[in-house]
Structure formats: C-alpha cells, structure tokens
N, C-alpha and C positions, 0 to 999 in steps of 0.2 A: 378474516381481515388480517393478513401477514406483512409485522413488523418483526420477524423473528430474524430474519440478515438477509442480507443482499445476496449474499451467497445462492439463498433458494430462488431468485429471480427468474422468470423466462429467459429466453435468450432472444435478443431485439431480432425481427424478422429481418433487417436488412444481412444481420449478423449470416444467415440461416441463406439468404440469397447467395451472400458471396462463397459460402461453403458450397453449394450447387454450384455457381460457375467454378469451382475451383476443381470439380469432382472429373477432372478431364487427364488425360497421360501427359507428366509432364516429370521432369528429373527428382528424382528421390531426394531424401534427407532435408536438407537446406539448398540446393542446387537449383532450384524451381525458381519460375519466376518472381512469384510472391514472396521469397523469401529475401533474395537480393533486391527486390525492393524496397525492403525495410529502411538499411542504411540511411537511405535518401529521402525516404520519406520520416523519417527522426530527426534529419540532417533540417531539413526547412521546415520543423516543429520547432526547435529548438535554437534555430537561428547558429546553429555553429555543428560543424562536421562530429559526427557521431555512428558510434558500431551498432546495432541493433538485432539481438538474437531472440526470438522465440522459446518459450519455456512452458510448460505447462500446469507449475500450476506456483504460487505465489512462494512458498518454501522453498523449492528449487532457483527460482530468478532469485531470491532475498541471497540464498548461499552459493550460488554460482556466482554471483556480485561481490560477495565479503571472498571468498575464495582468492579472487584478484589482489588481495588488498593485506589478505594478513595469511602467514605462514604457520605450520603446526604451534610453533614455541610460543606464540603471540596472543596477542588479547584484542577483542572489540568491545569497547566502549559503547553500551546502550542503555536504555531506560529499563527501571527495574519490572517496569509491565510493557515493557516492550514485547510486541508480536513473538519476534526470533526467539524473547526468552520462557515466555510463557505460553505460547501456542504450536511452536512447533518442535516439539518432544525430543528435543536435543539436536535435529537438525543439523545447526553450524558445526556442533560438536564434529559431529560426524563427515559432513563436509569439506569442514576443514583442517581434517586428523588431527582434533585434538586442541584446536585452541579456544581458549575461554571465553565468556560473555562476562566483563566488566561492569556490573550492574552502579547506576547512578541516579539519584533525587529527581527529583521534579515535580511541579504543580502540573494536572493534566497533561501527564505522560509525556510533557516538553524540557527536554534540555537547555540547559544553558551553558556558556561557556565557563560558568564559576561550580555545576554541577559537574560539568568533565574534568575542572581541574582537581576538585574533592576527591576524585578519584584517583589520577595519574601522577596528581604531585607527590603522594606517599611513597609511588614504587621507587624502591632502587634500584638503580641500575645494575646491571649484572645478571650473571645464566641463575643466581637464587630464586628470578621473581619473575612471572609473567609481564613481559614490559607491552605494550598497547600500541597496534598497526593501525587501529583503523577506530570510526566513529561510525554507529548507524542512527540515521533518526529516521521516523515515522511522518509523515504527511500524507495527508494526514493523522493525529494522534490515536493512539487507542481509546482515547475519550473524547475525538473526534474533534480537538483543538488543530489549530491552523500556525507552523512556525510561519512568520511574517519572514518576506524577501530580507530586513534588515537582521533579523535573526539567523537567517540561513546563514548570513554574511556574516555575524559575528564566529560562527559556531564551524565555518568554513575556515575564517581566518584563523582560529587556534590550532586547527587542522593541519595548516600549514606553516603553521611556527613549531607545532612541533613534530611537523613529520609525517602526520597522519595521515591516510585515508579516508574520504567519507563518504560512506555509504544512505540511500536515502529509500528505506521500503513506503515505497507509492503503491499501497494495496489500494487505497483511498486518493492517488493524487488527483485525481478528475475532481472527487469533491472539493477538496482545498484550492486548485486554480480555481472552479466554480467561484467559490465564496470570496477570496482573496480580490477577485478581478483584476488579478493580474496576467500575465503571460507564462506559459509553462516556462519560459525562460527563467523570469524572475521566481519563480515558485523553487528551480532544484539550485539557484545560484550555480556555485564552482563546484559542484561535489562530482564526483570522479565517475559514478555509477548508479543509477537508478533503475528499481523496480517498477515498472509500472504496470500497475493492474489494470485490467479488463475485466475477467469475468466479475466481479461485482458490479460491473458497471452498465452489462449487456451482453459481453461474450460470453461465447460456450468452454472454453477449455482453452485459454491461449491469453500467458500472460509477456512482456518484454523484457529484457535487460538491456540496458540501454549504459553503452558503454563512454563516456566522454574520454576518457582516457584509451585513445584508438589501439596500445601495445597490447591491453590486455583481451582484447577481441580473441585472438588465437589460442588462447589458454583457456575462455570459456568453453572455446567450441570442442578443445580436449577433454576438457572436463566434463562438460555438458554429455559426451558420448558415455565417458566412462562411469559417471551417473548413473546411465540407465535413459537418459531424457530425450536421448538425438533420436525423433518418429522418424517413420521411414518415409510416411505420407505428413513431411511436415506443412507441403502450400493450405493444407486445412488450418492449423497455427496461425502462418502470415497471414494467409485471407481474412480471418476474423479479424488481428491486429488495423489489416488496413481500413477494412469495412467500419470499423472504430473511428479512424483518423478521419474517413472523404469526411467531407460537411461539416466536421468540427461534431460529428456523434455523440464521441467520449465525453464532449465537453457538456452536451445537449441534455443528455444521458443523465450527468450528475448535478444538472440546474433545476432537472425536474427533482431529483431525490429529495437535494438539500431544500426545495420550496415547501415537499413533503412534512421534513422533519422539518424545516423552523416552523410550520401549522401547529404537529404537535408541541416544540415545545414552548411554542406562546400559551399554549392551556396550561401548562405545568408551573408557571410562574414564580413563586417562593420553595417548589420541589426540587428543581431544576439542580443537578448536582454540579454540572459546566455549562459554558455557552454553548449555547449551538451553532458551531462554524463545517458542520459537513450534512452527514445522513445520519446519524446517530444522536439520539435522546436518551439519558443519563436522568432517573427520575427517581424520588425518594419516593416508597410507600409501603405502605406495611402487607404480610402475606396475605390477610385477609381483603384488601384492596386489591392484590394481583389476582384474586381468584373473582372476585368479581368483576373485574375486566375480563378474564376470560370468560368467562358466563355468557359475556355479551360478544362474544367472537371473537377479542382479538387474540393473537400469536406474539408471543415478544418472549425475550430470557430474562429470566432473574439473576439480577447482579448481587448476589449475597443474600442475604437475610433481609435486607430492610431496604433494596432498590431494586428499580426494576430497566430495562435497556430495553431502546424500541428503534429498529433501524430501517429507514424509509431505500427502499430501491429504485431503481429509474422509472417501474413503469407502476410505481405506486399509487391508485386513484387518490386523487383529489376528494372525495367522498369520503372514504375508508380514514383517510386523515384529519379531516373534516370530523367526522363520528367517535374520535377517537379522542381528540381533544374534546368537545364535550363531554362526554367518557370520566376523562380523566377532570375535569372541571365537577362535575357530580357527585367525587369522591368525599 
C-alpha cells in the first residue's frame, strides 16, 4: 500500500492515449503541433495571455523560470526548506552561474512578506553584497501548506515595491487549487513565472514553465537548449501537458489525492505535525511505530527520527487509505 510520493504513481491512461496519438511525423523540437499549442492553451487557463514551454522534469522548469528573473551576481529569496534549496543539489546554483539562494523563516515552509523583509532589509547596497532579483515560493508548500490568494498578493506586492521577481515552484499546484477552490488564476496571483507540475499529478515526464511575463519566453527557449532539455521528440512533452488540461484532469487528478490524504490525516488527529491542505500527511511517531506500519504494508518515508510523511497520489485507493488511518488509529 504506497504512500511513499506521488512521484512513484502510474501514469493516468488518458496520459499514455495521448502519447500514442502523438507517436505520428510531425516537426521536431517544439515546432510540432502540440507544442504551439501550449501558449493557448495556458493563455484560457489562466485567463490572461501567457508563454508556455515544456520541460522535463521539475528542476529544470523551477531553474529555467528563476533563470528569467535573476542574474549571476544576484540572489533569490526562498524558504529555508524550500524544494530549490534542499532537493535539488545546487541546481539554481548551476543554472543560474552562480547566484545565490536567500534562505528565509517561516511556519510550514510559507513565506511571508515580513520573512522576505528579514532577509533583504540587512543587505547593503553595493557590488559588496549579493543584492536579491527574485522571490520563489512553493504551492504548494513542502509541508503541503496552501499560500492563500490574499497572500500571494501580499508577498507579490513587496515584489513589486522592491523590484523583484516572483517565482512560484507549482510541483504541487493542482493540489492547492484542488484545496483552495479557487481558480489557477487566483491560486499564482501576479507572479511572473510558474512551474507547473504534472508528473506527480498523472504524467509521465513532462512538466511546464509557464511564463506571464511574454519577454522572457525567448531566453527560456535559449536556455532551455543550452541545458541540455530542448528533446528532439518534444510533441511527447506537450501531448502529456495537454492530456492534463482537456476535462480539467490535473484538476481531477489532485481532488482525488487530496481526498486521499485528508482520510489519512483525520486518523492522525493530535499527531498531525500541519494541516492537511494538499496530498501530503506530516505525522509524529516513534521508529517502533513506523516499523509496525510497515509490517502491515504500508510504504511512506521517515521525516527524521521521530515522524513519519505519507503522500497520497491521484490514483490512490480509497481502501489503501481507509486501512491506513486505522492503522495509524491503533498505534
């Protein structure tokens, strides 16, 4: 019974249809049909015109987005368990020759706009100090906390007082509009660039960068090649992407997750380390409690020493979750 991450999910059959119809001669790289469709089809997600490129896998979209946004000498502003900082082995570093990750406070891996000032108010000005391009936040959080539309909006408008950039890694954003019940509109506010994921959500290998700020579309797709990332069969990419969008999938996809994990964490009760506002359960218990949870089947990672992390996927049985919170209720 696997709550170990979304990551390890099937790939949704619809996903796996549109890869077959895609498997046909049609122009290379991004030139295909599926690819220039993107645009357009972001463009009436999102309710306002937008760039949309293809990426494969959620590391490269997070750093081909900040890439936009901040220059060698410069700094991005993130949470100190932020994805960018802690999971992907320098990453931006590398990405973006050489500019830093700003690390900043927060309750459940969420920013605030007096957490970025903690940070940006010290530097001085001048070639002495890494001065700060850009802002990244998570949406969902790495503890699978949800920034609320009025928070995007606060943490958007400091961005723009002082100059900044803001960058929004949506490895999770299907689960946070899920929960939110709002509109992906209101879910990325004003922020310049968004990562959004797919493969946790149902795809196979094919995540977005989703550019609100139309300049920087052509310097992704520079950068994107000189990467390493430009496939040469990329309508397999868009086709996944779109097969996500018809019917509102993505959306589908992660109402089933999050119904998942809020099963599990109404058993967890006073273990409960955050709310549960996506796919992810955050649960206190000791190692001899983890081992007897796996006894009985289940799969999940140990968050430290003394919790345990249980992360429901889209096509997670209702049973499996069901048996789980009991489970965990027996402890």
């Amino acid at each position: 019974m696997q709550f170990l991450s979304d990551n390890a999910a099937s790939v949704h059959p619809k996903v796996w249809e549109a890869m077959h119809a895609a498997d046909a001669v049609d122009a290379p790289y991004d030139g295909d049909a599926f690819s220039k469709a993107l645009d357009e089809r972001f463009s009436d997600l999102f309710g306002r015109e937008c760039a949309a490129l293809w990426a494969a896998t959620g590391t490269a979209a997070n750093c081909l987005a900040l890439a936009t946004m901040c220059e060698p000498q410069g700094g991005v502003v993130c949470h100190r368990e932020a994805h960018i900082e802690v999971d992907e082995a320098g990453a931006p570093g590398f990405y973006l020759h050489g500019a830093k990750l700003l690390l900043a406070e927060g309750e459940g891996a969420i920013l605030t706009p007096d957490g970025v000032r903690a940070v940006i108010d010290p530097i001085r000005e001048g070639v002495h100090q890494v001065q700060p391009h850009a802002i990244s936040i998570t949406q969902a959080s790495e503890y699978g906390r949800n920034y609320r539309p009025e928070e995007v909006a606060a943490i958007s408008s400091l961005a723009e007082e002082r100059g900044l950039g803001l960058h929004i890694d949506g490895a999770r954003f299907a689960n946070a509009v899920a929960f939110l019940g709002c509109s992906a509109a209101e879910a990325v506010g004003s922020a310049q660039a968004l990562s959004f994921g797919f493969i946790k959500n149902g795809a196979m290998s094919a995540e977005a960068v989703v550019l609100f700020d139309l300049s920087a579309a052509d310097l992704v797709r520079y950068r994107r090649k000189r990467a390493g990332h430009l496939q040469s069969k990329g309508r397999f990419l868009a086709a996944q992407i779109i097969a996500m969008l018809e019917g509102d999938l993505w959306l589908n996809n992660a109402r089933a997750a999050n119904a998942a994990a809020a099963e599990i964490g109404h058993a967890c009760v006073d273990r409960l380390m955050h709310p549960v506002e996506a796919n992810e359960v955050f649960m206190r218990c000791t190692a001899s409690e983890r081992e007897a949870l796996r006894k009985q089947g289940f799969s999940f990672y140990d968050w430290g020493d003394d919790a345990a992390r249980f992360v429901a996927a889209w096509n997670a049985r209702e049973e499996d979750a069901v048996a789980l919170g009991k489970a965990i209720v027996s402890l």
